[in-house]
NUMI-790046 format. One line per 4 residues: for each residue x, y, z of N, C-alpha, C. Coordinates in nm, 2 decimals, padded with zeros to 4 digits. Layout:
<pts>
X:Y:Z:X:Y:Z:X:Y:Z; ...;
</pts>
This chain:
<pts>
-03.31:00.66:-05.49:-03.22:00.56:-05.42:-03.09:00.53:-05.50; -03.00:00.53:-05.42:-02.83:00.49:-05.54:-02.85:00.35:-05.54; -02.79:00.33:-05.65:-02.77:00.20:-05.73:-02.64:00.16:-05.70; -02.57:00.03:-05.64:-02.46:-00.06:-05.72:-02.44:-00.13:-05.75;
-02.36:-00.12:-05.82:-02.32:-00.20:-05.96:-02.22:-00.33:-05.89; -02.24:-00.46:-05.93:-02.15:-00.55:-05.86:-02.05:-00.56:-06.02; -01.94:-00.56:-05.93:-01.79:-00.55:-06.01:-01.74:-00.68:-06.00; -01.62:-00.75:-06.09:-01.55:-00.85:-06.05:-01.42:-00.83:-05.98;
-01.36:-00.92:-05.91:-01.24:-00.91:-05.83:-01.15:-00.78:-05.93; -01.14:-00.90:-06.09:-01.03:-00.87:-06.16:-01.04:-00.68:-06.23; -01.23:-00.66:-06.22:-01.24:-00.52:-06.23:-01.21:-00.41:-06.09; -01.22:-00.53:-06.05:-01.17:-00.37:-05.95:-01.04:-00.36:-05.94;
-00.96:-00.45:-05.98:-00.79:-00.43:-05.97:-00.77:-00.35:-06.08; -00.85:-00.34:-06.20:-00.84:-00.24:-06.31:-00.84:-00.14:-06.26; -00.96:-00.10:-06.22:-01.00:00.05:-06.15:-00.88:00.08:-06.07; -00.84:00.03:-05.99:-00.73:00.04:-05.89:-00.63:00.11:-05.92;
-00.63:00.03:-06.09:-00.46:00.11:-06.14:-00.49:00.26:-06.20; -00.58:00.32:-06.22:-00.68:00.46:-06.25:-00.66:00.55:-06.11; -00.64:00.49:-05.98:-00.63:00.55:-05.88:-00.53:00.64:-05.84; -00.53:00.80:-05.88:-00.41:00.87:-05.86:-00.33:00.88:-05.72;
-00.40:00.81:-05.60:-00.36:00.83:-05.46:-00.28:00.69:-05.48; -00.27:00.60:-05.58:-00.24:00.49:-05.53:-00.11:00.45:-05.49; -00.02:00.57:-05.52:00.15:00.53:-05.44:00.14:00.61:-05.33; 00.07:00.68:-05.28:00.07:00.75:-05.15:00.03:00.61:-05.03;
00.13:00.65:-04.96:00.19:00.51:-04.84:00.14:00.61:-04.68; 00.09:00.54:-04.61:00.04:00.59:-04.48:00.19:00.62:-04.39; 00.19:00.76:-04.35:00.33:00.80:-04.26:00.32:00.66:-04.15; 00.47:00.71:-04.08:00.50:00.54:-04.04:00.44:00.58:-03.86;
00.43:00.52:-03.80:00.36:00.55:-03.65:00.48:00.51:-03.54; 00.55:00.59:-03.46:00.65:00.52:-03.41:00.59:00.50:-03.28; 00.61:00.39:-03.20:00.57:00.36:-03.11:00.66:00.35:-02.96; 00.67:00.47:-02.88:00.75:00.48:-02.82:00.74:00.36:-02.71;
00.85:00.36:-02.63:00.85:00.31:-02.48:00.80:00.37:-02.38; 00.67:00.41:-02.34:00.69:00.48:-02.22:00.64:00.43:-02.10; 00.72:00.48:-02.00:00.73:00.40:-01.92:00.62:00.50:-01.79; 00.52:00.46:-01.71:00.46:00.56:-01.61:00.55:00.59:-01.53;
00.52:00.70:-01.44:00.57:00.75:-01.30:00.53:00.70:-01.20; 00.68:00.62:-01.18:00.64:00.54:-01.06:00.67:00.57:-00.90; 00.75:00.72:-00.93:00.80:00.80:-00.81:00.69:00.81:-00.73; 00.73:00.81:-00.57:00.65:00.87:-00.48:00.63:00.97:-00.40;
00.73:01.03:-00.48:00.78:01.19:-00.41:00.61:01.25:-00.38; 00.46:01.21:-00.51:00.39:01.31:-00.44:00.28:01.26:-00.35; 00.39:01.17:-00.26:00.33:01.13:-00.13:00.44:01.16:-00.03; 00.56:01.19:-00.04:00.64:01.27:00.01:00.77:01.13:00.06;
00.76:01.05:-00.07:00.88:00.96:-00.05:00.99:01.00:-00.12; 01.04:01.08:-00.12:01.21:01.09:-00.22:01.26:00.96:-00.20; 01.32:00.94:-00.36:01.39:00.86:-00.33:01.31:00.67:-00.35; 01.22:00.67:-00.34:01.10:00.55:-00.34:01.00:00.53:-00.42;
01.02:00.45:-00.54:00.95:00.41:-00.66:00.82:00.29:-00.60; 00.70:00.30:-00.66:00.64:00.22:-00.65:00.63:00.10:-00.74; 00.63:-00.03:-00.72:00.64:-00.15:-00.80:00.53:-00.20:-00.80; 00.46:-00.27:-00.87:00.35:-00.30:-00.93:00.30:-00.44:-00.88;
00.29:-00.50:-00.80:00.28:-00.62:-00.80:00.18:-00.73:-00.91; 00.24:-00.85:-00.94:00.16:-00.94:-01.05:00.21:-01.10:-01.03; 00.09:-01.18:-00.98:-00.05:-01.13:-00.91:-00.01:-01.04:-00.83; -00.15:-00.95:-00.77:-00.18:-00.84:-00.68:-00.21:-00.93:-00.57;
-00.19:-00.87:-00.42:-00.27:-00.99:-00.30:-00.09:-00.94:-00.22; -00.20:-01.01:-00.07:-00.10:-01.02:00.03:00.03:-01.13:00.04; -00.01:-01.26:-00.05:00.07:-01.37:-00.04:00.20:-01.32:-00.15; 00.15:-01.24:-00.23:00.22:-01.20:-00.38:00.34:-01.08:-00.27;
00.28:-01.02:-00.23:00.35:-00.91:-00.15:00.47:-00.96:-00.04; 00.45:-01.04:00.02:00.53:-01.19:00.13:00.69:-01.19:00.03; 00.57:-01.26:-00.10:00.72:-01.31:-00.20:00.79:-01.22:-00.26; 00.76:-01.10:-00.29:00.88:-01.01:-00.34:00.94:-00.96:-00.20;
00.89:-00.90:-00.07:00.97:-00.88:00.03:01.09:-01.03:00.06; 01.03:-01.14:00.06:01.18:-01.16:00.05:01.30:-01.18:00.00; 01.25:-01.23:-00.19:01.36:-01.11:-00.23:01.26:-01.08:-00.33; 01.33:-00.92:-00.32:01.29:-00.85:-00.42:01.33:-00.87:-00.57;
01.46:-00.86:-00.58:01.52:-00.92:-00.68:01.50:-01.00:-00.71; 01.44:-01.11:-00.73:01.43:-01.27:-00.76:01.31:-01.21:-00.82; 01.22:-01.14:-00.68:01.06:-01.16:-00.75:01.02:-01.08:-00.88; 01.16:-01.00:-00.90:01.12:-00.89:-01.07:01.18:-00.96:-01.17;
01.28:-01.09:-01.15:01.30:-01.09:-01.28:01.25:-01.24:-01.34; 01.17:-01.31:-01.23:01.10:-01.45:-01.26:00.96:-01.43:-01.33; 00.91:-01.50:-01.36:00.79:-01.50:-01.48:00.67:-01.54:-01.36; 00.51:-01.44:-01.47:00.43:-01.47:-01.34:00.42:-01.60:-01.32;
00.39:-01.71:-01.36:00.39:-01.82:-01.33:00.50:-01.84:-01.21; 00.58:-01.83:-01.19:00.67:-01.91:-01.12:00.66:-01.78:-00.99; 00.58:-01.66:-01.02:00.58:-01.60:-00.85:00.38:-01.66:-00.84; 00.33:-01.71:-00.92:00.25:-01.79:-00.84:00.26:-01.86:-00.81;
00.40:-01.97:-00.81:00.40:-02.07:-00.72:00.43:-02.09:-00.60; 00.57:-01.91:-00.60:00.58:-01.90:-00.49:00.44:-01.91:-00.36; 00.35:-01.81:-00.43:00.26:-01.77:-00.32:00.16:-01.88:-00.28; 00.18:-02.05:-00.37:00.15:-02.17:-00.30:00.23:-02.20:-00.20;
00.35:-02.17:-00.24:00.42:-02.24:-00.12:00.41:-02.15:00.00; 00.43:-02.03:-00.03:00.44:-01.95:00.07:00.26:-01.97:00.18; 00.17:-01.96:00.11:00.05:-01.99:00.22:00.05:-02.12:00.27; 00.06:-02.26:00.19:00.13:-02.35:00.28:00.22:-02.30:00.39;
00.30:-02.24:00.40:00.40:-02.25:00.51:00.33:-02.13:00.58; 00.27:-02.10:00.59:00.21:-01.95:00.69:00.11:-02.04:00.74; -00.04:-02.14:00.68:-00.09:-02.16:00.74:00.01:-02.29:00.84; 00.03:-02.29:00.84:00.11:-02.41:00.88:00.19:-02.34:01.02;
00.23:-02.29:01.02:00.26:-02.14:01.10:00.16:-02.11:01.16; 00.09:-02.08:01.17:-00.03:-02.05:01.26:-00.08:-02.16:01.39; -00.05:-02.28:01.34:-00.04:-02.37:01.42:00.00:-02.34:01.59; 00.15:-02.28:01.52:00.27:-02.23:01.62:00.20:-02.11:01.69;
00.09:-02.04:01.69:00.04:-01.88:01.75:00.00:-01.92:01.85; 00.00:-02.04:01.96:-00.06:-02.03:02.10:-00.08:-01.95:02.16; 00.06:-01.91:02.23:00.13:-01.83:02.31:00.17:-01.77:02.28; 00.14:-01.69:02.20:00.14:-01.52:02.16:00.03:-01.42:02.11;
00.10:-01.33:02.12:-00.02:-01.20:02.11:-00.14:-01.26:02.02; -00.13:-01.29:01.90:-00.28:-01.29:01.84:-00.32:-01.50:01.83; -00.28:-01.55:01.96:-00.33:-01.66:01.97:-00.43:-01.69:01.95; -00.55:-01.58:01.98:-00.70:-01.60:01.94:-00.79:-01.56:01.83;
-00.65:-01.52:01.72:-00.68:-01.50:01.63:-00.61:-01.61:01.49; -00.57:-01.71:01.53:-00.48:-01.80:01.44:-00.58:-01.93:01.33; -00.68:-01.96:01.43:-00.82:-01.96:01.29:-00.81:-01.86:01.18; -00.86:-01.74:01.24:-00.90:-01.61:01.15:-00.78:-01.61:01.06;
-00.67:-01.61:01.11:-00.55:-01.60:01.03:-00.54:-01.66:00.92; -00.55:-01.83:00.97:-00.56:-01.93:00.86:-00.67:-01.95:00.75; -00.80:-01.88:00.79:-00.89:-01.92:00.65:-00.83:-01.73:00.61; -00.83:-01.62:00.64:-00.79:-01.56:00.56:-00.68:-01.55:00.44;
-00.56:-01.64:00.49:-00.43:-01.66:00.40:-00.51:-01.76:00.30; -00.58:-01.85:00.35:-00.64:-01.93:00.28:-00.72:-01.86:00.14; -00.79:-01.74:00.20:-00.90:-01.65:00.13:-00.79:-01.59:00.01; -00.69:-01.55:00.07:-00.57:-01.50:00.02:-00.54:-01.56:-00.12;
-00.50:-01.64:-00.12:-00.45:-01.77:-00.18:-00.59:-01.82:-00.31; -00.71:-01.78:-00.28:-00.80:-01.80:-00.32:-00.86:-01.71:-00.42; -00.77:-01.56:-00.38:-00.84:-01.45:-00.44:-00.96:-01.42:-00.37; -01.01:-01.45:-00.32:-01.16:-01.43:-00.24:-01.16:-01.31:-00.22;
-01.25:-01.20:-00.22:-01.32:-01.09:-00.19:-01.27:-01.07:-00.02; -01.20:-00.94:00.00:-01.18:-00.94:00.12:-01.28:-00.76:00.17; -01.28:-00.82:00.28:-01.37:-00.67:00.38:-01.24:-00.58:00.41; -01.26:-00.47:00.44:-01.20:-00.37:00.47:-01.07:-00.38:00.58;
-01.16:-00.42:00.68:-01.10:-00.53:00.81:-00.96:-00.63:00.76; -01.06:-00.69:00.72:-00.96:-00.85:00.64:-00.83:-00.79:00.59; -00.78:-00.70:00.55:-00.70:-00.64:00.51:-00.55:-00.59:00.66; -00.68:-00.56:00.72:-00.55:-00.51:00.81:-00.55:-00.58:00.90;
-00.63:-00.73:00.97:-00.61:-00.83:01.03:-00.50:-00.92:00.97; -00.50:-00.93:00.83:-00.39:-00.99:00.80:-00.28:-00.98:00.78; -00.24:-00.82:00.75:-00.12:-00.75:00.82:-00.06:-00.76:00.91; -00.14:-00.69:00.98:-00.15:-00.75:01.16:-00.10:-00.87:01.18;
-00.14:-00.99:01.16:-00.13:-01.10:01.17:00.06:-01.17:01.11; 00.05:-01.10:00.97:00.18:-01.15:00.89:00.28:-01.07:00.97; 00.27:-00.92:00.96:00.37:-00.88:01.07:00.42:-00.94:01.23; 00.34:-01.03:01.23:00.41:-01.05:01.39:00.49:-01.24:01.33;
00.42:-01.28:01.23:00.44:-01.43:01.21:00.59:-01.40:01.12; 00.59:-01.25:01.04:00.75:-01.28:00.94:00.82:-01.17:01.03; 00.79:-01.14:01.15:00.89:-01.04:01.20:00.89:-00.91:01.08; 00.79:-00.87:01.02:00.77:-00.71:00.93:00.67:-00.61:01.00;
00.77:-00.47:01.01:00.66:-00.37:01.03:00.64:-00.33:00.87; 00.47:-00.30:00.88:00.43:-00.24:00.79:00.34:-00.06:00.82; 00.38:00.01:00.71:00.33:00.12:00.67:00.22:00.11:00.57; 00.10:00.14:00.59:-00.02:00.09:00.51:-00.05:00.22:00.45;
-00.03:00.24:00.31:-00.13:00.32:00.19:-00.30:00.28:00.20; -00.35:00.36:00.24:-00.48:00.38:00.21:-00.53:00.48:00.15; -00.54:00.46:00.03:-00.57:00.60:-00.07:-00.75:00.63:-00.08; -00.77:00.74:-00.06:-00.90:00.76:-00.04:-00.95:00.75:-00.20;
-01.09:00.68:-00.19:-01.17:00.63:-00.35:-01.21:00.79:-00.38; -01.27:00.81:-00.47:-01.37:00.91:-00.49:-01.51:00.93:-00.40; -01.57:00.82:-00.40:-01.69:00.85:-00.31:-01.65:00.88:-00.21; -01.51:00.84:-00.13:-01.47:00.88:-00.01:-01.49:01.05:00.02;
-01.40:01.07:-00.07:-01.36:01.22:-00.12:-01.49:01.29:-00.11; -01.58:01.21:-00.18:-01.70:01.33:-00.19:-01.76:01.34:-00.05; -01.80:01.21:00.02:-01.87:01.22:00.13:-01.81:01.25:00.27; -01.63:01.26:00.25:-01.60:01.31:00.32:-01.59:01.43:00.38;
-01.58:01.48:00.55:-01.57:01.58:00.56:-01.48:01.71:00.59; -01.35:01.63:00.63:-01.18:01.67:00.54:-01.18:01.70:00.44; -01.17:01.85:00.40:-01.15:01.86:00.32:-01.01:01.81:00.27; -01.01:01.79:00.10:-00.91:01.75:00.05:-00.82:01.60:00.11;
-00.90:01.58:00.16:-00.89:01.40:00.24:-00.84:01.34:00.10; -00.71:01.25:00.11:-00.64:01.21:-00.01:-00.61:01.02:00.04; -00.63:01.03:00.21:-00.61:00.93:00.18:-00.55:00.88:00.38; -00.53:00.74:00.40:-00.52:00.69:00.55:-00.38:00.64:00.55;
-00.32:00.68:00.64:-00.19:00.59:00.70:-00.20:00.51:00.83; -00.20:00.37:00.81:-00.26:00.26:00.90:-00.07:00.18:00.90; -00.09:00.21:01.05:00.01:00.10:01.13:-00.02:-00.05:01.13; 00.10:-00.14:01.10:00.04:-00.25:01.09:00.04:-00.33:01.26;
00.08:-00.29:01.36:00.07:-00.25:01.48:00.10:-00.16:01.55; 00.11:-00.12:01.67:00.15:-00.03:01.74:00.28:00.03:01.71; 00.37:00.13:01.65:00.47:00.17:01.60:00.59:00.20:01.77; 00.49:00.24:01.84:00.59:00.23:01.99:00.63:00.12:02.03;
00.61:-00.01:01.99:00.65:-00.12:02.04:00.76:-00.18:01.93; 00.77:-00.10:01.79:00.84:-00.14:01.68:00.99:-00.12:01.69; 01.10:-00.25:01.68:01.23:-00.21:01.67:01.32:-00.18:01.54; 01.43:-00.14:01.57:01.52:-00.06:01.47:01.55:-00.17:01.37;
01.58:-00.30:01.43:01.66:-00.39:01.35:01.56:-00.46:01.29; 01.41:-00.47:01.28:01.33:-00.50:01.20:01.28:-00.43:01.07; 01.26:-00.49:00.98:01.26:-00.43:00.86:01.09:-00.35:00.90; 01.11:-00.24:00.78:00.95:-00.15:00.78:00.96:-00.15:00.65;
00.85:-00.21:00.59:00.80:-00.19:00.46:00.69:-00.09:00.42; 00.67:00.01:00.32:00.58:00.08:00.31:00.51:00.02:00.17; 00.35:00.00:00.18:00.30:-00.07:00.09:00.18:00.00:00.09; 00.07:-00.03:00.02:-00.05:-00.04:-00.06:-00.12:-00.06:00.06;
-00.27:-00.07:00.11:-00.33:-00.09:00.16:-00.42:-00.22:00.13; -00.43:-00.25:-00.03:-00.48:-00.39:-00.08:-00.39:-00.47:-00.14; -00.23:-00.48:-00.11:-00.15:-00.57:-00.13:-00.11:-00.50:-00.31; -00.13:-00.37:-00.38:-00.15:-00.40:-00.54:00.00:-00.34:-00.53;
00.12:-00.25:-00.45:00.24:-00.18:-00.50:00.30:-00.20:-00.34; 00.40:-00.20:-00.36:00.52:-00.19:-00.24:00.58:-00.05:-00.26; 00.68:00.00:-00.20:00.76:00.10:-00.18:00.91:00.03:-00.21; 00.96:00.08:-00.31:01.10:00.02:-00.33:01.19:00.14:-00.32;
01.28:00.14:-00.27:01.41:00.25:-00.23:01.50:00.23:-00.39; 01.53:00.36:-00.42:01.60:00.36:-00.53:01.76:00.31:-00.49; 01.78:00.34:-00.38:01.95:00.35:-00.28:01.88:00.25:-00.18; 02.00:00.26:-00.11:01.99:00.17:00.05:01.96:00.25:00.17;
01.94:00.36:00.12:01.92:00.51:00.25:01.76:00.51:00.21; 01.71:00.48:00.35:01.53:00.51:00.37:01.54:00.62:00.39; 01.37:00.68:00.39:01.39:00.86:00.47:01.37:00.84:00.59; 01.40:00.98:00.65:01.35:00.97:00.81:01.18:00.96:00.81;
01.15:00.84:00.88:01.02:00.83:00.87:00.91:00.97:00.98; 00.98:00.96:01.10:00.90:01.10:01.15:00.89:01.23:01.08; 01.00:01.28:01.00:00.95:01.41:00.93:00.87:01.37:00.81; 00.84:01.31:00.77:00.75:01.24:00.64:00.62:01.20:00.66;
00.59:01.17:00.79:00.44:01.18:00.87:00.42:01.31:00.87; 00.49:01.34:00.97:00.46:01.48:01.03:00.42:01.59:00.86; 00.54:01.59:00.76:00.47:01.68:00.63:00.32:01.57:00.59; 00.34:01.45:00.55:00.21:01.40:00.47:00.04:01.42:00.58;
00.10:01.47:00.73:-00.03:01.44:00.76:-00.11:01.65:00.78; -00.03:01.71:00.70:-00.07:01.85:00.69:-00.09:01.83:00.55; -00.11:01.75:00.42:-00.13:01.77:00.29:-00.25:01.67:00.27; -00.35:01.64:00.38:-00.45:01.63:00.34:-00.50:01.43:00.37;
-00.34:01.36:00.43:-00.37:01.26:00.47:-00.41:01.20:00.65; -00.45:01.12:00.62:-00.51:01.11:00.75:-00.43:01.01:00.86; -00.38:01.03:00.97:-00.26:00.95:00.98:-00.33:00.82:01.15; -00.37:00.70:01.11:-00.46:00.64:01.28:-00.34:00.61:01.35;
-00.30:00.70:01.40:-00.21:00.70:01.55:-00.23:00.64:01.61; -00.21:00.51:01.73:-00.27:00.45:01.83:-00.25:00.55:01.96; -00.40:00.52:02.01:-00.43:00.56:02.16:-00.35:00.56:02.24; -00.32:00.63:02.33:-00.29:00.53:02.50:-00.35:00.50:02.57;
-00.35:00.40:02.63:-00.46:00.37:02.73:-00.41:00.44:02.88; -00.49:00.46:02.99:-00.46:00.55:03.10:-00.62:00.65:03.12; -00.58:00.71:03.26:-00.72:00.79:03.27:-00.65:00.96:03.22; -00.76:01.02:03.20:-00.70:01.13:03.14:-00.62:01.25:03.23;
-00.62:01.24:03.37:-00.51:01.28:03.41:-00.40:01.22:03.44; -00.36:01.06:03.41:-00.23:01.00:03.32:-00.22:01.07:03.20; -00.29:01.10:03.11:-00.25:01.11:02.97:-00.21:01.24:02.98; -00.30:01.38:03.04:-00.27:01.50:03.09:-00.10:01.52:03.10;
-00.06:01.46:03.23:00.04:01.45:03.29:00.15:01.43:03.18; 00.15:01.32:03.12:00.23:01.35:03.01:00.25:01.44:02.93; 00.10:01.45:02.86:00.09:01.56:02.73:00.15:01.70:02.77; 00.16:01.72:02.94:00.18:01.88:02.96:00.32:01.91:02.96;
00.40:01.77:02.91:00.56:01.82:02.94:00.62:01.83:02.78; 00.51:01.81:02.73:00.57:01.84:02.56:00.57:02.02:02.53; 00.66:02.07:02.41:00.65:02.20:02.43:00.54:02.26:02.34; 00.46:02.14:02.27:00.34:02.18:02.21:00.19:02.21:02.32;
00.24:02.13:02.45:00.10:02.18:02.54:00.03:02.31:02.55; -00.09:02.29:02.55:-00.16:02.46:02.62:-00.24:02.45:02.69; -00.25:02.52:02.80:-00.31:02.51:02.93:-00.44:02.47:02.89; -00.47:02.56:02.77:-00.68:02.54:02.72:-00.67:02.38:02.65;
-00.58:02.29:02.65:-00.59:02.19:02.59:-00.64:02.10:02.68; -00.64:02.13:02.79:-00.69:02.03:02.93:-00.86:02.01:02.90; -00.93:02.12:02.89:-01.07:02.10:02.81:-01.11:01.97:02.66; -00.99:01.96:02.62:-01.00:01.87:02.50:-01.06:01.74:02.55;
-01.14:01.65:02.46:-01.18:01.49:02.49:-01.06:01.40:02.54; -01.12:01.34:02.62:-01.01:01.24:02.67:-00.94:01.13:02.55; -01.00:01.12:02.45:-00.99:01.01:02.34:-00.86:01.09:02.22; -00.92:01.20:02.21:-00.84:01.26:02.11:-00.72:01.32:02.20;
-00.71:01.36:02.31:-00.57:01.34:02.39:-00.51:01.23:02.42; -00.55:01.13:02.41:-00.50:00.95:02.40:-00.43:00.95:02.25; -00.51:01.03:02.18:-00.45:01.02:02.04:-00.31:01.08:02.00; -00.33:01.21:02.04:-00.19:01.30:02.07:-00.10:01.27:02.13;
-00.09:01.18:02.28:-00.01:01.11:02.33:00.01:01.01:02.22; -00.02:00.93:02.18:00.04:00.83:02.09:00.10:00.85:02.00; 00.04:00.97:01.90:00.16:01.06:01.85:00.26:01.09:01.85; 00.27:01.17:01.95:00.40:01.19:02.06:00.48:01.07:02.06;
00.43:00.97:02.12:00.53:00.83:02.15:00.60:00.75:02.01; 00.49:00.78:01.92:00.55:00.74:01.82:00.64:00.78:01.74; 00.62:00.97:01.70:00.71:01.04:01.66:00.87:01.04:01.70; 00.88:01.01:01.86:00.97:01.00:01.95:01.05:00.88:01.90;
00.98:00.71:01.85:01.03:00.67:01.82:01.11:00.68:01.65; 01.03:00.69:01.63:01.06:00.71:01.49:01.20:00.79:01.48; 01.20:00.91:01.55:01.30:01.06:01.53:01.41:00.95:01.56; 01.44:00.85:01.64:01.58:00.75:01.60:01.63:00.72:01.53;
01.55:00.69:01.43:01.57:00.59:01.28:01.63:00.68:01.20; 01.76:00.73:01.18:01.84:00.81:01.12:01.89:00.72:00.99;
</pts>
């Protein structure tokens, strides 16, 4: 078994000076800046950096849309306060949803902003009810990132399934002079434009939904020889498409209507 020997402080500074490595100094470590990739070209945004939001959440997301600038260069503290005041004035707001579209949803609205505000654990749902919801109360369309998890991936049967594009309503009812925000699906990154030129949003669906994303188009409602009738005056129809489900032809119409709007937005 080795033996040691207990030394004094002042003997081991002796020894020390015996030590031939002892002017050898450790090279110096430079520590760069680096900064991640925050481009989203490989989702097919040219031109559109993703921003990080802090805190993460839907109320946090509210306060940099209105300004953006304010909300990058204030300290977190003071955009948490925003997002007090800001769910103060939303639930407060909800009050006002009688008489309109989601009047029977303005409870649900209010303990969610509430949940919001709380950090509470939200469901899958909860997410895009409150989208839903904020979009119609701040006048915002939203484009929803839904990036597929891993277990998604694995149990999925798409292959190469990367991920969901969720309207935050109906896109055929959406106007030009309203802003469209493209965001995160759990509130964590927004879409910031490097310039003041957006892309054309229909050719950017149309490429993202052949690379493996999944794009929930809304339905039309009608019987399927309403939906027929339409779908047959597009130049993609084929006669053998009349055999298709009535659901997934509701789907392609909606497509259609939406694409159609979109191809405006120059």
């Amino acid at each position: 078994m080795k033996q040691y020997q207990n030394v004094s402080f002042k003997e081991l500074l002796l020894y020390s000076q015996n030590n031939p490595n002892r002017t050898r100094e450790l090279e110096s470590i430079e520590i760069h800046d680096i900064k991640p990739d925050t481009s989203l070209e490989k989702i097919g945004l040219k031109g559109f950096n993703s921003f990080d939001l802090n805190p993460t959440g839907i109320l946090s997301l509210i306060a940099c849309i209105n300004d953006p600038t304010y909300y990058s260069l204030i300290p977190v503290a003071a955009r948490i306060q925003l997002t007090i005041d800001i769910a103060t004035k939303l639930q407060l707001q909800t009050d006002q949803l009688k008489n309109t579209s989601i009047s029977r949803k303005r409870k649900k609205l209010h303990d969610l902003i509430g949940a919001a505000y709380n950090g509470s654990a939200f469901e899958e749902k909860d997410y895009f009810e409150l989208f839903h919801g904020l979009s119609i109360m701040c006048n915002i369309q939203f484009i929803l990132i839904k990036s597929a998890v891993q277990e998604d991936i694995e149990n999925a049967t798409h292959n190469g399934l990367k991920g969901e594009i969720v309207f935050s309503s109906n896109p055929t009812n959406w106007k030009l002079d309203v802003p469209v925000w493209i965001t995160d699906y759990h509130a964590r990154w927004i879409a910031i434009p490097s310039s003041s030129t957006h892309p054309i949003i229909a050719p950017w669906l149309s490429d993202i939904e052949n690379t493996g994303w999944i794009i929930k188009w809304p339905e039309v409602d009608g019987t399927k020889s309403e939906i027929v009738e339409y779908l047959s005056l597009l130049p993609t129809w084929k006669a053998t498409d009349i055999k298709i489900n009535k659901d997934i032809l509701a789907t392609r119409l909606g497509r259609a209507n939406c694409i159609k709007v979109f191809s405006k937005w120059n």
